[in-house]
C-alpha positions, 0 to 999 in steps of 0.5 A, spaced: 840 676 792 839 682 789 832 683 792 836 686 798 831 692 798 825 689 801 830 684 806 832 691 810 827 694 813 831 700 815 832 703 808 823 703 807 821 710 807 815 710 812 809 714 811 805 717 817 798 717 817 797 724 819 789 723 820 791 722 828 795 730 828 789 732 825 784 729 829 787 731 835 789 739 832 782 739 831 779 738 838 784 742 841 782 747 837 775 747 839 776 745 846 779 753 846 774 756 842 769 753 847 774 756 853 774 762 850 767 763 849 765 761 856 770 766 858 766 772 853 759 769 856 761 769 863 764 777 862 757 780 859 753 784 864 746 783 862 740 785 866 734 781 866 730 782 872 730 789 875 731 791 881 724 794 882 720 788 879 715 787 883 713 794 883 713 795 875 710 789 874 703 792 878 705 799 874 705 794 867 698 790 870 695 798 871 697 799 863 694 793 861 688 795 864 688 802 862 688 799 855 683 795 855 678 799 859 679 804 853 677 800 847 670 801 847 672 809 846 678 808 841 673 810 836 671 816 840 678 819 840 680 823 835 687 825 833 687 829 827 693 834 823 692 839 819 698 841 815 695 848 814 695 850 820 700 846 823 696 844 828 695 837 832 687 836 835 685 831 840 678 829 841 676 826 847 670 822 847 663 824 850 663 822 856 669 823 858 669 830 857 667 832 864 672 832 869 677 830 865 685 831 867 691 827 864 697 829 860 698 828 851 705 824 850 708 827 844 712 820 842 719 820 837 720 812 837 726 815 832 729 820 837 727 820 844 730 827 846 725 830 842 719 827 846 714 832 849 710 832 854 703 836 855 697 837 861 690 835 857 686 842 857 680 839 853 675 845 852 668 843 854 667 840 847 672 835 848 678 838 843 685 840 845 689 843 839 697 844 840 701 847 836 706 843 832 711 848 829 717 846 832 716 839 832 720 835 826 718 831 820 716 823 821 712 819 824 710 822 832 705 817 836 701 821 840 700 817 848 693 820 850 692 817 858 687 821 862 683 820 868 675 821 867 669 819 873 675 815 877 677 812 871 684 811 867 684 812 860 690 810 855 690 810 847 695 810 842 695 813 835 700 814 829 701 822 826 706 823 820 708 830 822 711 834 814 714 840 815 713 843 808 
């Protein structure tokens, strides 16, 4: 009876196996993480729909019109920069001259605050020219919406603006 080892079971050295430790740590910690997130998600203040809806979106539709309705002049009109001068130039279409009345948007999508606005005062030929001295270097889009014969009107075209 020298084998007494394997006869007593208290003197064995038992080992755990740790895989049910590890699986239960593991959905504990998800299970907080998914908590913890619900938690963040439901606290973020997020506007999706405006309070004015229904009014935006007839002024949004009217935009749309404006748009198509001004793309067989798009060609017409003409937004030129002279570096020399420092002048911008629009150029209205031909039979939009008479009677026309809106406003030029001089548009920085870098930096808003620099935006100007400005009443179109088209001389008899169709052409305004403003003076762009004071306006910084880069890209300017300029917003050009005008009412013609009971007709609105918008186009949209990109300048680069150097101040050299």
């Amino acid at each position: 009876m020298n084998d007494t080892s394997s006869s007593n079971p208290s003197r064995e050295t038992t080992r755990r196996n740790p895989w049910p430790i590890v699986i239960t740590v593991y959905f504990v910690a998800f299970f907080a993480f998914v908590v913890c997130f619900i938690v963040f998600a439901s606290r973020q203040h997020v506007d999706l729909v405006r309070t004015d809806y229904y009014e935006a979106e007839i002024k949004f539709q009217q935009q749309i019109d404006r748009v198509e309705r001004s793309r067989p002049v798009d060609a017409q009109v003409a937004v030129s920069y002279d570096l020399q001068s420092a002048k911008l130039t629009v150029q209205l279409p031909s039979d939009s001259r008479k009677g026309a009345f809106g406003r030029i948007e001089l548009y920085r999508p870098s930096d808003s605050r620099q935006d100007k606005n400005i009443k179109l005062a088209a001389d008899q030929n169709g052409k305004q020219q403003i003076d762009v001295r004071d306006l910084k270097g880069g890209l300017w889009k300029v917003r050009v919406s005008w009412t013609s014969s009971g007709q609105e009107y918008f186009i949209e075209k990109p300048i680069t603006i150097s101040n050299s």
